[in-house]
TORMARKE-917907 format. One line per 2 residues: their letters; for each residue x, y, z of C-alpha. Coordinates in nm, 3 decimals, padded with zeros to 5 digits. Example, Ala and Ser with C-alpha at 12.3 -4.5 7.8 and 13.67 -1.06 7.14 Angstrom:
2
AS = 01.230,-00.450,00.780  01.367,-00.106,00.714
***
This chain:
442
XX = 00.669,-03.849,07.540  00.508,-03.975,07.201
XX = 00.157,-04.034,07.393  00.161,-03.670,07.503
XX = 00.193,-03.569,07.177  -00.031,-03.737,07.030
XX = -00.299,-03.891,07.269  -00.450,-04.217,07.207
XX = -00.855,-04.027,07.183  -00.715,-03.830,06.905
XX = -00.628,-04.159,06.700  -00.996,-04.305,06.808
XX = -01.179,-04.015,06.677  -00.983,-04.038,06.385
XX = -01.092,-04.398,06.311  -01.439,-04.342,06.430
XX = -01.427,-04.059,06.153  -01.286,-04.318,05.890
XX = -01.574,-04.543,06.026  -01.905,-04.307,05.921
XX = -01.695,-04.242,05.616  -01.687,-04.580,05.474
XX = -02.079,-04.665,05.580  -02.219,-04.344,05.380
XX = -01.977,-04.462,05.093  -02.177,-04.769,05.114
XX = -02.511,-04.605,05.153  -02.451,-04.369,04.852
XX = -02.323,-04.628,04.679  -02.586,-04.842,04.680
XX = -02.852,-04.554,04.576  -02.665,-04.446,04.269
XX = -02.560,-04.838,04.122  -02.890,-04.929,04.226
XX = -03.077,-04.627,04.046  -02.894,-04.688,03.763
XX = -02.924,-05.054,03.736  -03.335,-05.018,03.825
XX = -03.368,-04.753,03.551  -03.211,-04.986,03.298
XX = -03.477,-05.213,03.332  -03.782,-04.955,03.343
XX = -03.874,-05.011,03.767  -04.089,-04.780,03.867
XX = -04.050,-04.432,04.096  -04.293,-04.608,04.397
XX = -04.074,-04.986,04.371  -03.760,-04.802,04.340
XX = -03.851,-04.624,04.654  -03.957,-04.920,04.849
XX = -03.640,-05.058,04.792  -03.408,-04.777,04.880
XX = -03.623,-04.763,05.205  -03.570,-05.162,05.299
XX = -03.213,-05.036,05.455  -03.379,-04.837,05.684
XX = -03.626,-05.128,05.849  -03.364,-05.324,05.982
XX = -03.133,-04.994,06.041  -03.458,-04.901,06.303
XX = -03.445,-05.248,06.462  -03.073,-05.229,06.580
XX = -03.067,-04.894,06.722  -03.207,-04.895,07.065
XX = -03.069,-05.292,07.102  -02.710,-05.135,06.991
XX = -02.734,-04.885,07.266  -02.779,-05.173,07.523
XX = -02.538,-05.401,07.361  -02.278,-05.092,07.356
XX = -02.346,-04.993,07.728  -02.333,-05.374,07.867
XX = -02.054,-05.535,07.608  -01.878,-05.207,07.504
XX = -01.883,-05.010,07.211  -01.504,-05.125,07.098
XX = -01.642,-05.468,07.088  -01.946,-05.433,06.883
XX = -01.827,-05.140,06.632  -01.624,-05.431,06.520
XX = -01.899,-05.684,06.488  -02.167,-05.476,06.275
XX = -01.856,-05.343,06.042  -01.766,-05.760,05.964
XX = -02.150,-05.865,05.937  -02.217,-05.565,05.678
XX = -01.905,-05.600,05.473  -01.946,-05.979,05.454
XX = -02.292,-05.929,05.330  -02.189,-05.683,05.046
XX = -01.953,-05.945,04.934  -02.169,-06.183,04.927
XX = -02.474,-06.075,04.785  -02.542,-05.957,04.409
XX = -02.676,-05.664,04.292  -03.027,-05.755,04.094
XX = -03.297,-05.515,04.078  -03.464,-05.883,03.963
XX = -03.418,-06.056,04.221  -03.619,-05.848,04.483
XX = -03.659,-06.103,04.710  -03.268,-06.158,04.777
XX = -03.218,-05.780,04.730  -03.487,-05.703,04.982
XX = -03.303,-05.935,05.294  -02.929,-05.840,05.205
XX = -03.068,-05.476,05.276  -03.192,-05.547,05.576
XX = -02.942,-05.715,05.722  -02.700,-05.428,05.588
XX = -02.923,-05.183,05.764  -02.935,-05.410,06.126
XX = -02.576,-05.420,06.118  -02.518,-05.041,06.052
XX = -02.766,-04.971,06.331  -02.534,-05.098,06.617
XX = -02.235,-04.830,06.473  -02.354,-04.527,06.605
XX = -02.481,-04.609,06.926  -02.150,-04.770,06.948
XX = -01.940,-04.468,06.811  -02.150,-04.270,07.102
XX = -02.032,-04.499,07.371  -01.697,-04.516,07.254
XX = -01.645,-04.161,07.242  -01.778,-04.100,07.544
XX = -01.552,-04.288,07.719  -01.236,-04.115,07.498
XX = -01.316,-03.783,07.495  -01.311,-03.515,07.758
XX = -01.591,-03.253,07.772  -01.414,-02.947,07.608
XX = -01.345,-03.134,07.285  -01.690,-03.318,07.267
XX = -01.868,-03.099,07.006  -01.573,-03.113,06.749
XX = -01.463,-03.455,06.831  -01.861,-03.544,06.724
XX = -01.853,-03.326,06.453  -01.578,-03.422,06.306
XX = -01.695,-03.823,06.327  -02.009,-03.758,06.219
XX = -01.859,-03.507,05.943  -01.719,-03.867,05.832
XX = -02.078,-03.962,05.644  -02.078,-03.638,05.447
XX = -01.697,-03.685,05.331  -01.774,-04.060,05.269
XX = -02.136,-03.936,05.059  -01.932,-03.680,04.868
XX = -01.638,-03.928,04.732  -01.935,-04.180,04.679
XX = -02.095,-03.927,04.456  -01.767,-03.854,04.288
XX = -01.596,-04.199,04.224  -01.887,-04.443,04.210
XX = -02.058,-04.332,03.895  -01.755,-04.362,03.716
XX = -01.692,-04.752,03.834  -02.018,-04.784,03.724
XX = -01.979,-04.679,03.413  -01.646,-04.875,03.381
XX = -01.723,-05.167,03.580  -02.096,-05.213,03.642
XX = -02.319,-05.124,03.908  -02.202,-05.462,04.069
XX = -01.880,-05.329,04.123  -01.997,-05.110,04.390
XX = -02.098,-05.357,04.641  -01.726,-05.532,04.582
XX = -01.555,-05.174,04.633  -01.825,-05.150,04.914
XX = -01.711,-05.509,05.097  -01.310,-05.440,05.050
XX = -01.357,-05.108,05.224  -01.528,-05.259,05.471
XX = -01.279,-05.488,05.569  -00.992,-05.256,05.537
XX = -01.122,-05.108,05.848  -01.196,-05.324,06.050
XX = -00.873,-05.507,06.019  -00.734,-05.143,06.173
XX = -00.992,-05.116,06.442  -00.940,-05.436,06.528
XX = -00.509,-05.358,06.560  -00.506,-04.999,06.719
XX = -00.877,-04.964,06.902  -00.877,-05.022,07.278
XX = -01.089,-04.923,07.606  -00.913,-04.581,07.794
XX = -00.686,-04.715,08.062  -00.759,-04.609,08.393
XX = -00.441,-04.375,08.364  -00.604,-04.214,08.050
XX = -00.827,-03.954,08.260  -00.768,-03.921,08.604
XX = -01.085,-03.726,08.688  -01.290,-03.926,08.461
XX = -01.565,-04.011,08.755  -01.580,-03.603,08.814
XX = -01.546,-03.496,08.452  -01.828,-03.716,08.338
XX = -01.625,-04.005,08.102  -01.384,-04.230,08.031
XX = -01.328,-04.540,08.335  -01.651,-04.436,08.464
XX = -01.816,-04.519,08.141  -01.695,-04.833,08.085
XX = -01.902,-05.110,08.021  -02.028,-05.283,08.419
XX = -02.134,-05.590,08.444  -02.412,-05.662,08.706
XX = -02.314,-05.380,09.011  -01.980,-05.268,09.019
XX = -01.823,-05.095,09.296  -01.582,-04.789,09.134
XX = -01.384,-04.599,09.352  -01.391,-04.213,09.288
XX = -01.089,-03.956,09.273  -01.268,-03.842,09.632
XX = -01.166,-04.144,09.781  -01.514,-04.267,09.832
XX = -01.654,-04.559,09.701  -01.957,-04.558,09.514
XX = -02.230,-04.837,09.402  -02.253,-04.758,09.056
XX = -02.552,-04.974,08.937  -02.563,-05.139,08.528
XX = -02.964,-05.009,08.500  -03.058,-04.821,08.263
XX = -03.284,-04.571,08.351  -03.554,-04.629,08.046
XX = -03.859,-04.462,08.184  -03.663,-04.187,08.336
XX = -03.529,-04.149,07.924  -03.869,-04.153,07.724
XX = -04.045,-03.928,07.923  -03.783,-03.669,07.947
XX = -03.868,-03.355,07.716  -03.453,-03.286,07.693
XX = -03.477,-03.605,07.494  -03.781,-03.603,07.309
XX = -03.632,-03.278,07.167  -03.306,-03.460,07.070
XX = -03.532,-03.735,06.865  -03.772,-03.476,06.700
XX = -03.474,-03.296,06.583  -03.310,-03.613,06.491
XX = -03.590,-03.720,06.267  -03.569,-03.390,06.103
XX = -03.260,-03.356,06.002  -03.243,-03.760,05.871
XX = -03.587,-03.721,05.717  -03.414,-03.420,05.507
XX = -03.075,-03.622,05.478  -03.217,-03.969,05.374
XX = -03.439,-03.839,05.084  -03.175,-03.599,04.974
XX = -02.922,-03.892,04.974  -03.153,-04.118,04.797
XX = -03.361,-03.921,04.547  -03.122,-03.665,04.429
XX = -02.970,-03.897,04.163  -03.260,-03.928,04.014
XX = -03.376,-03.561,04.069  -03.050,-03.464,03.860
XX = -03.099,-03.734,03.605  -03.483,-03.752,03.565
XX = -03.552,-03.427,03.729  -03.330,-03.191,03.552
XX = -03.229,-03.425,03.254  -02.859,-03.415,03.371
XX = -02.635,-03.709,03.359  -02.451,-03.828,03.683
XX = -02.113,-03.913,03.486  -02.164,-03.526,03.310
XX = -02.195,-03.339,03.640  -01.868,-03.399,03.712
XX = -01.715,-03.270,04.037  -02.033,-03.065,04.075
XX = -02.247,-03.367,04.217  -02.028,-03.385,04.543
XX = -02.064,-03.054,04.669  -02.363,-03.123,04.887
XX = -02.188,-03.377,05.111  -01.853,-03.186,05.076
XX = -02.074,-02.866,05.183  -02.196,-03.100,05.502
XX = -01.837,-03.164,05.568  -01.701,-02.867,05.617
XX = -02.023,-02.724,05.790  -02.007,-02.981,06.051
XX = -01.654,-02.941,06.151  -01.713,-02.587,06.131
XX = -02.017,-02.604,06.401  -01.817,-02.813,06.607
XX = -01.544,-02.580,06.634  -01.731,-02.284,06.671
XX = -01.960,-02.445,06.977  -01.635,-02.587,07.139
XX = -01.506,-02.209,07.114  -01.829,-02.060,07.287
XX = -01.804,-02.309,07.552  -01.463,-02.305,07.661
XX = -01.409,-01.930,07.629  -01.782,-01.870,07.756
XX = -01.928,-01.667,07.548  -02.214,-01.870,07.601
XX = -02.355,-02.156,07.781  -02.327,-02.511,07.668
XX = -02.764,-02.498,07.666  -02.765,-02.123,07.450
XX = -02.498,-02.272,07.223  -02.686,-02.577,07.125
XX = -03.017,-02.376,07.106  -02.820,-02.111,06.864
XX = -02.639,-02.369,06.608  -02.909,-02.584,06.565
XX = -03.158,-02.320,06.485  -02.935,-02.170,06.237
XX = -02.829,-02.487,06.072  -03.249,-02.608,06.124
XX = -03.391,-02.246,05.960  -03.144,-02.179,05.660
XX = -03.164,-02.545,05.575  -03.573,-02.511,05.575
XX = -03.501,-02.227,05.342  -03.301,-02.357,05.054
XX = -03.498,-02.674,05.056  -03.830,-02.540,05.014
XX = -03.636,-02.293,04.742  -03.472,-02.634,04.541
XX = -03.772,-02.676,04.261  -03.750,-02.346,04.178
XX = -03.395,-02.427,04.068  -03.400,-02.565,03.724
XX = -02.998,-02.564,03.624  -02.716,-02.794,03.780
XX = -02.542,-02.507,03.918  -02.846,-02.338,04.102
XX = -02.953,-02.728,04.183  -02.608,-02.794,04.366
XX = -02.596,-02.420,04.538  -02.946,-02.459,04.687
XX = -02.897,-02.879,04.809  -02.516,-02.763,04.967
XX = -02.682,-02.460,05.134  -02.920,-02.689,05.274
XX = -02.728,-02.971,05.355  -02.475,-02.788,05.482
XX = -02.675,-02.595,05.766  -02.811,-02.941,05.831
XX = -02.459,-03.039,05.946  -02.486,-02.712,06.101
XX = -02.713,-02.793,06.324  -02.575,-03.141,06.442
XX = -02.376,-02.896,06.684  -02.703,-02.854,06.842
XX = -02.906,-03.163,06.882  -02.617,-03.446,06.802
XX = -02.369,-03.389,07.056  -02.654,-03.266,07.344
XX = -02.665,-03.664,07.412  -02.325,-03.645,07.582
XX = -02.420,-03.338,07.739  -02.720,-03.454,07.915
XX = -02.603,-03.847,07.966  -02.227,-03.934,07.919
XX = -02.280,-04.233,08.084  -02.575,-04.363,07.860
XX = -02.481,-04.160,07.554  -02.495,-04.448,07.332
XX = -02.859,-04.604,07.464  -03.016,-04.203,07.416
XX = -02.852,-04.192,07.081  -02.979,-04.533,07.015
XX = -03.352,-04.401,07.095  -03.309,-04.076,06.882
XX = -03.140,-04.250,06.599  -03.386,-04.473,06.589
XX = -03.652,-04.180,06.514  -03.415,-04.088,06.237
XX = -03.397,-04.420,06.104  -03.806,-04.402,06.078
XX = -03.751,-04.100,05.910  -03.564,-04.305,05.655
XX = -03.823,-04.588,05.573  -04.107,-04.250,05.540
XX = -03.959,-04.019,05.371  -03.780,-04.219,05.110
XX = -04.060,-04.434,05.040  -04.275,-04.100,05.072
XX = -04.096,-03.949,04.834  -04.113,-04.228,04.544
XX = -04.559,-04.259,04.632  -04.533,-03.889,04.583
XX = -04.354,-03.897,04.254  -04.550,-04.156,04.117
XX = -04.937,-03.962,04.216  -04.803,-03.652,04.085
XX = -04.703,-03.889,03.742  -05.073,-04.031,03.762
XX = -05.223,-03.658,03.799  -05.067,-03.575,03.468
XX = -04.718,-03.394,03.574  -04.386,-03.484,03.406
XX = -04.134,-03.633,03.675  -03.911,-03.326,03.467
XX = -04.124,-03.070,03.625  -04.035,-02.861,03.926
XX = -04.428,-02.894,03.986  -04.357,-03.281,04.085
XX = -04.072,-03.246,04.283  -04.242,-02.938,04.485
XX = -04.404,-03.176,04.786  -04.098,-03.393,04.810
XX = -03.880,-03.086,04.898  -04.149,-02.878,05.054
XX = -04.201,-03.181,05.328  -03.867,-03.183,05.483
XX = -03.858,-02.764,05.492  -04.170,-02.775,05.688
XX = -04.006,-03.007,05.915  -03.693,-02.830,06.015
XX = -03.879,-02.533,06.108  -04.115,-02.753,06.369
XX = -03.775,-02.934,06.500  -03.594,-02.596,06.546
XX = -03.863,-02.418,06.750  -03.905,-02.783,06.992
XX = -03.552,-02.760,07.016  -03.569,-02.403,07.140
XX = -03.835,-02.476,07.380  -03.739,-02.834,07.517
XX = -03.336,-02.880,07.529  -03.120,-02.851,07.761
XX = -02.723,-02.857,07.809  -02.711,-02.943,08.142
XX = -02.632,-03.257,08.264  -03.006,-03.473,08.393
XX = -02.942,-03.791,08.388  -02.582,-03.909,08.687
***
């Protein structure tokens, strides 16, 4: 009676949830105490940014193998395995912008391990979650990273300024553990009683990890050879796909220099101090929260009560989210106060999560069974958009120093914002021409 209450998916997504939570806690985290402890001894815009970007090097080395290792060893399995390797490393590791060398691996190896999670996330909740509760079950996961970025940007400058920035990474490592000691108690494959029309439906036992061929009996009564291949060629030159990637490097080429350079936008930028803005320097990632769950509810309610088709209701949320977003970032330099500063990033971050109705859930829609290896391929086009744009962004702040602009000047910061605008536009309008919501690949 208890289990029909409260189903075992609901708890998964929940956890998955508390998952992207903690890793944007440590991602945030580790661009404000390192900001603040680079700036203390005088590191330059361009090094700055070259660090910042090392996370996303070994974060675009794990995707596409943590697709495969999620599809052939399941996603349970190695969810648990990147959380423990990342966490260990924060613990372990120091935090000195000195010591480049040291700094330089321990971010890569953070990054490789955080690149299995959501290729793994993908699997698992493909295998959970039934098709009328995919786009909120997704957004509200993914809506995870912005909660997790907004309490970063609230709590951590304060440790810092009580503790240290070396504080972070222990705060960082104890979170870290804390959940995976309760994915590793309550997280389990579905049983085969969890979904009895999974094979028809599209998830759950027929998603589960095979090993070699594996014959599966349907709910017809017929059994089917359901081969372990993974149909790569078939995948990259699909246009459904490419537009999934395009629009994932968008939207993480916006995200990822957001994330990373608006600490020192505020602080440099606008002369404003992190520990002054108060409450005020969370609303971006707050605004992303809500957004996302919001997109996922509404694009769950135009699907199920059919007010319009799964491909019209991707097409219409992520062009939304893409265009207003485009708008508001290309409008950010011409805001020179913290309060118009915050307004115009949460407007744009916010449509961003917007839009992750569209693009981020359309993996499931067009592969359930390889949701995880497609999201490893587009992810890893985001993760690229990491390592450019945030080391972009720092080569860009340092010409515009050498051409005789002050870093305080909304003439500097102009390109940086103007870059990622430019982009959402393109990735809207391939979206609208090249996506689909139908199910191509069996």
């Amino acid at each position: 009676m208890q289990e029909k209450r409260f189903p075992k998916r609901y708890l998964i997504v929940f956890l998955t949830f508390i998952c992207t939570c903690v890793c944007y806690i440590e991602r945030v985290g580790f661009s404000i105490a390192y900001t603040i402890a680079a700036d203390a001894i005088g590191v330059n815009q361009s090094s700055k940014g070259t660090i910042l970007s090392t996370f996303y090097y070994g974060y675009a080395c794990s995707q596409i193998p943590g697709g495969w290792a999620a599809q052939k060893i399941g996603g349970r399995r190695v969810l648990l395995l990147s959380f423990v390797f990342w966490s260990l490393t924060c613990a372990l590791v120091p935090l000195d912008p000195n010591r480049v060398v040291i700094l330089v691996i321990a971010r890569l190896l953070v990054g490789v391990a955080q690149g299995f999670i959501f290729p793994s996330i993908h699997t698992v909740l493909a295998q959970w979650v039934p098709p009328h509760e995919k786009s909120r079950s997704i957004s509200l996961t993914t809506s995870g990273m912005y909660l997790g970025a907004a309490a970063g940007m609230l709590i951590l400058p304060s440790l810092v300024k009580l503790k240290g920035p070396e504080y972070v990474f222990v705060a960082d490592a104890a979170l870290g553990a804390m959940w995976s000691l309760l994915w590793f108690g309550y997280a389990s494959d579905p049983p085969r009683s969890e979904h009895p029309k999974a094979s028809i439906a599209g998830f759950g036992d027929s998603l589960l990890p095979i090993k070699g061929n594996q014959k599966m009996k349907m709910e017809t009564g017929v059994n089917s050879l359901k081969s372990a291949n993974i149909p790569w060629k078939r995948v990259f030159i699909s246009l459904p796909v490419w537009a999934i990637v395009v629009n994932n490097f968008t939207f993480h080429y916006a995200l990822y220099v957001l994330m990373n350079w608006l600490p020192t936008y505020f602080q440099q930028g606008l002369q404003l101090s992190l520990q002054e803005m108060g409450s005020s320097k969370m609303m971006p990632y707050l605004n992303m929260f809500i957004f996302s769950n919001i997109g996922g509810v509404v694009a769950d309610h135009f699907i199920t009560r059919k007010i319009m088709t799964v491909t019209k209701t991707r097409k219409f949320l992520n062009t939304v989210g893409f265009i207003v977003a485009s708008l508001a970032l290309m409008s950010l330099p011409a805001f020179r106060t913290s309060g118009g500063a915050v307004f115009c990033s949460s407007v744009a971050l916010g449509f961003l999560a917007l839009g992750r109705a569209g693009f981020a859930v359309n993996h499931m829609d067009i592969a359930p069974r390889y949701a995880g290896i497609i999201m490893g391929v587009s992810n890893t086009a985001g993760t690229v958009a990491g390592v450019v744009g945030v080391e972009l962004t720092g080569q860009l702040l340092e010409a515009a120093k050498h051409s005789g602009l002050d870093i305080s000047s909304p003439q500097c910061w102009r390109a940086v914002f103007f870059t990622p605008g430019l982009l959402c536009i393109f990735g809207a309008f391939v979206f609208i021409f090249f996506s689909t919501g139908e199910r191509i690949f069996n």
